[in-house]
N, C-alpha and C positions, 0 to 999 in steps of 0.2 A: 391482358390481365393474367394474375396466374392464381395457384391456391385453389384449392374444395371446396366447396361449401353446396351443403345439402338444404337449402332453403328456396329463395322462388327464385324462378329464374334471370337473367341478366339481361337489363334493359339496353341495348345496343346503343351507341351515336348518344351517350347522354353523362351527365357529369356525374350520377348517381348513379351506380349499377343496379341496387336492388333499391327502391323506394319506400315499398312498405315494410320490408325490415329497417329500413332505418329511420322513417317517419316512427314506427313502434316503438323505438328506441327513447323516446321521449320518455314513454311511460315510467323506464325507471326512474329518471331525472324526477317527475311529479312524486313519484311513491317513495322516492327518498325524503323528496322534500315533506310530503306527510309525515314519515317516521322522526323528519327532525321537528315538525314541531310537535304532535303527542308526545313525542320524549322531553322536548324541555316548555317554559315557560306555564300558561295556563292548559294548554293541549290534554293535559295526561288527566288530569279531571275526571275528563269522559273516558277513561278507561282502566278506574279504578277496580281491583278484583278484590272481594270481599269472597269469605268462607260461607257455607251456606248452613253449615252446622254451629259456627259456633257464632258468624257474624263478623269476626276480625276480619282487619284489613290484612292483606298477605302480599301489598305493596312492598313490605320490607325485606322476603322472599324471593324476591323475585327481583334480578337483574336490571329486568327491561320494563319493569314497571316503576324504578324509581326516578326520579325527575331529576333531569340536567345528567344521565347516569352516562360517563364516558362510555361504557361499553352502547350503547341506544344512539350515541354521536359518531363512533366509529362503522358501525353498522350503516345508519344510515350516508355515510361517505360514500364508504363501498358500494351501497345501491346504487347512489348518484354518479357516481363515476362510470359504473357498470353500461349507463347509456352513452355519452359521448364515444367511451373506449369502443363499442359495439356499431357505433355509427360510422366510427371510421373504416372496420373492416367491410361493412355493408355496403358502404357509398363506392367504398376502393376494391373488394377482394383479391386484396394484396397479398402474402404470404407473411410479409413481415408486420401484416395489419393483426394477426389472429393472433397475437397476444395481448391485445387490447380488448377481444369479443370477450 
């Protein structure tokens, strides 16, 4: 192997170098997939922000409280990308892998 990396150490004789960094790595995959649904369909619902002084809604305000809002879809991409790309350098610590972490 080659490359840095300051995380747990490296499982010898195994297909996975690091396990639990890249088992964890899932985590983004799920927390994107949550941001993509609160951001579109009936999700966002439950995460409507109201003012507390005057009672408006200030969903209109706000970027990532509006539903189906491209910028809440590209977001959540990114998150979800974030785990694969990261599993790869984890499983491998490769050098040419750490532009995917």
């Amino acid at each position: 192997t080659s490359g840095v990396c300051f995380c747990e150490e490296y499982v010898t004789n195994s297909t996975i170098l690091q396990p639990a960094a890249t088992v964890s790595d899932l985590a983004f995959v799920f927390t994107g997939l949550l941001i993509c649904y609160l951001g579109s369909s009936d999700g966002l619902n439950c995460v409507t922000i109201r003012s507390k002084s005057e009672g408006q809604n200030l969903s209109s305000q706000n970027p990532f409280a509006v539903k189906n809002s491209p910028l809440v879809l590209a977001y959540a991409f990114i998150v979800i990308y974030m785990g694969p790309g990261s599993m790869i350098y984890h499983s491998s610590i490769k050098t040419w892998a750490r532009h995917f972490d």
